[in-house]
N, C-alpha and C positions, 0 to 999 in steps of 0.2 A: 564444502566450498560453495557459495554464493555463483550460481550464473543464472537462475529463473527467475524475475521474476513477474508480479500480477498484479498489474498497477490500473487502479480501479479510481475512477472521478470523472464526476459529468462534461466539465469544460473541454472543449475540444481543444480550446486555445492550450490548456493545463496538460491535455494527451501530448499533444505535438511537442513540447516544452521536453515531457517526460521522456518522448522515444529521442530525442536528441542526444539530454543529458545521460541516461542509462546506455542507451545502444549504442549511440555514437562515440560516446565522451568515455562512458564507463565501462564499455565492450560486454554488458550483460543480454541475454536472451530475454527480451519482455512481451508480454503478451497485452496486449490496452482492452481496456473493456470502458465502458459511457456506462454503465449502470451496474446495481449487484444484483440484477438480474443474470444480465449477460457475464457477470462473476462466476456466477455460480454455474450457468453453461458450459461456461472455457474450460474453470479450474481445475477439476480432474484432469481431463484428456493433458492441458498443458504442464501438470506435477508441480507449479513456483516450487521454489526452495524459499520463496519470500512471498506476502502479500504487500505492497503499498496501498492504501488505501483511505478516498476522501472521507471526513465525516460525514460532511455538509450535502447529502445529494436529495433528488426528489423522490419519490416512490417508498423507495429502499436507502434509510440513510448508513452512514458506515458502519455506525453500532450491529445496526441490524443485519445488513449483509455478513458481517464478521459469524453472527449469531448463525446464521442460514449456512455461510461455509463451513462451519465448525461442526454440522450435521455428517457432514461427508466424511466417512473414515480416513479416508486418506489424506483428510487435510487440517485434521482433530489438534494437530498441532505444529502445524507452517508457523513460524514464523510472523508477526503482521507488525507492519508501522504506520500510523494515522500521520496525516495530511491534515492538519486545517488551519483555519485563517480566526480563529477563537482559540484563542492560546493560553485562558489563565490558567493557574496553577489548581486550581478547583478541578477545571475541564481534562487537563493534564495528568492527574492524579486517577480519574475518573477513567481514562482508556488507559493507564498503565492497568490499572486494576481490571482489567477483562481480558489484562494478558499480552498488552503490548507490548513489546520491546523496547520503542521509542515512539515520540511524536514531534513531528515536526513542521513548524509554523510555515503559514504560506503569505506570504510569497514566499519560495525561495530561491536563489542563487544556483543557474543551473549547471553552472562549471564545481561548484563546489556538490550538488547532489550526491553523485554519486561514494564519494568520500565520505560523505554524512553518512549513508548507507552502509556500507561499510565499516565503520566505524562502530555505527550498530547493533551488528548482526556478528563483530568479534568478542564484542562486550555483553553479549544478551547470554 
């Protein structure tokens, strides 16, 4: 069953977005993290059953934090869904292939998130 999860992206405006649609809307446990720095802090102690996660960040982009979570045994195989606002079918094809689940274009529609999500994570 889907209730954790670890929604990773720099926008603050994007965080706020997130805990609305998930927590509020979609009654999930989420934990917000601004960097895959701070990803990779949280993740363990908080277990997601799921990561959400931006491509697009600075430092640490999502590829890479995905790369740096997937060190941590416990999390070798969470679940992940990319976030980004570069959608083609090249790019798309390219985070399926490192094990995503899904990806999903941004903007998106915050009433409908969590359904997307969902949707997801019955079909993965």
């Amino acid at each position: 069953m889907l209730n954790k999860i670890l929604c990773v992206d720099d926008s603050h405006d994007i965080r706020s977005v997130l805990k609305i649609s998930l927590e509020m809307i979609g009654g999930f446990n989420i934990c917000l993290c601004a960097s895959g720095e701070e990803a990779l802090e949280k993740a363990a102690e908080f277990a997601p059953d799921l990561i959400l996660l931006d491509v697009i960040m600075p430092d640490m982009n999502g590829t890479e934090t995905l790369e740096a979570l997937r060190q941590q045994p416990e999390l070798i195989s969470t679940p992940v869904i990319f976030m980004t606002g570069k959608s083609s079918e090249a790019e798309i094809n390219a985070l399926m292939a490192l094990g995503a689940i899904g990806v999903l274009s941004k903007p998106f529609q915050p009433t409908e998130l969590a359904q997307q999500i969902n949707t997801l994570w019955q079909a993965r």
